[in-house]
N, C-alpha and C positions, 0 to 999 in steps of 0.2 A: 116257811120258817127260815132265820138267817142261819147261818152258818159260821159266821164270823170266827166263832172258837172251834170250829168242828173237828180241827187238827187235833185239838188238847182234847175235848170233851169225848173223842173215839175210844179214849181210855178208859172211859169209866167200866162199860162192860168187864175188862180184862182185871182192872182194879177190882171189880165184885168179886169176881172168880177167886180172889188172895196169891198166898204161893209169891209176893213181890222178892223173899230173900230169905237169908236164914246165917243165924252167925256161925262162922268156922271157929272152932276152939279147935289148938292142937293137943291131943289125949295121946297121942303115941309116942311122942318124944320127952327123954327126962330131962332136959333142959343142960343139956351137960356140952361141954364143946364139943363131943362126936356127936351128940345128938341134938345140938339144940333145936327148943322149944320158936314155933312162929308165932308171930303177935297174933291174937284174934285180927278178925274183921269181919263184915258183911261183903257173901257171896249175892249177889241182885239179881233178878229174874233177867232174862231180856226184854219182859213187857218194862220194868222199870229203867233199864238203860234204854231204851227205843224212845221211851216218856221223856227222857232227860237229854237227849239231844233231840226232839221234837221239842221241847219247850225251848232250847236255845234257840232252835233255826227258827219258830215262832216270833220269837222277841229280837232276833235280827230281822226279820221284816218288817217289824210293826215299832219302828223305834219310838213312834208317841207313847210306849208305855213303861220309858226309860228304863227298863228293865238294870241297867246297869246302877242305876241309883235308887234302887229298892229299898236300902236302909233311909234314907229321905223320901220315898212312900211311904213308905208305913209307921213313919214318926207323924206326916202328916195325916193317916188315919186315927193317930190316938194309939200307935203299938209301937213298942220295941220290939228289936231284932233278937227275938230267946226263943227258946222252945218255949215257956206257961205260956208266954204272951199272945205268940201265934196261935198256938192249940186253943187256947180261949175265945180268938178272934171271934166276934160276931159277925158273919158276911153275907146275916139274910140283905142287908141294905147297902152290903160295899160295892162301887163299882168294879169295873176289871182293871184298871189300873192298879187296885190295891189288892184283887185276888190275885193277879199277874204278880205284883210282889212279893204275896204270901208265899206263891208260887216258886220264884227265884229263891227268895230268902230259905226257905227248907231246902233245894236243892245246892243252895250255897254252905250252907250249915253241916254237911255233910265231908267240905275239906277241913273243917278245924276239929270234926267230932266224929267219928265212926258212928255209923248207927243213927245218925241224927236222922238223915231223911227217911231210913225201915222206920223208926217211932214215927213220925210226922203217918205214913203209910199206914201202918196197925194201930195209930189211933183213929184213922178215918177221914183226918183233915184232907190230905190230895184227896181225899170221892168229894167230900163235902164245899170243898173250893170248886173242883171241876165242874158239881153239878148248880154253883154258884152262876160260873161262868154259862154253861148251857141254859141256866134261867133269863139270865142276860140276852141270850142268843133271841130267845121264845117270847121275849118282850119287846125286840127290836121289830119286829115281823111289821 
């Protein structure tokens, strides 16, 4: 069997498991300038920060998968760069270039949007991309 994604695909297990994050609301403070109130955000497992600098140092080796020009992947897949579009993605027949995409792009989406890459997560897409890529891996053999 290759291996080729086996850096990315070691996720999957940890991914089954859940538990990736949870959002922080602050409920103790009244919002007042001795007490002000913090912005929400997503607190991330470390399996998910580990995942997200494993997929960088991933796509710093393997620059045939321009990882840096995702948004021009995946236009040339037939997707825009959103969350429907992604989430929809069909990737029974996409290569890894354009799972590797899907890939960046949700972890890109994540500085202009809180929360973007926990949805991508709880809805399934990083298992379902990963275990795209490990299909890929099992057809290389």
């Amino acid at each position: 069997m290759s291996n080729r994604f086996s850096e990315l695909t070691t996720y999957i297990p940890q991914i089954k498991e859940g538990a990736l994050g949870e959002w922080f609301i602050d409920r103790e403070n009244a919002g007042t300038p001795e007490h002000p109130k913090r912005m929400p955000f997503v607190n991330y497992s470390r399996t998910v920060d580990q995942f997200v600098d494993t997929l960088y140092e991933y796509c710093d080796k393997h620059p045939e998968f321009e990882h840096t020009r995702y948004g021009d992947t995946l236009k040339s897949h037939g997707l825009e760069w959103g969350s429907k579009a992604m989430e929809e993605a069909d990737v029974s027949g996409m290569d890894a270039k354009g799972v590797i995409a899907l890939l960046i792009g949700a972890v890109r989406a994540e500085r202009f949007c809180d929360g973007a890459l926990l949805g991508f997560f709880e809805k399934g897409c990083i298992l379902r991309w990963l275990e795209r890529l490990a299909e890929i891996d099992q057809r290389e053999d």
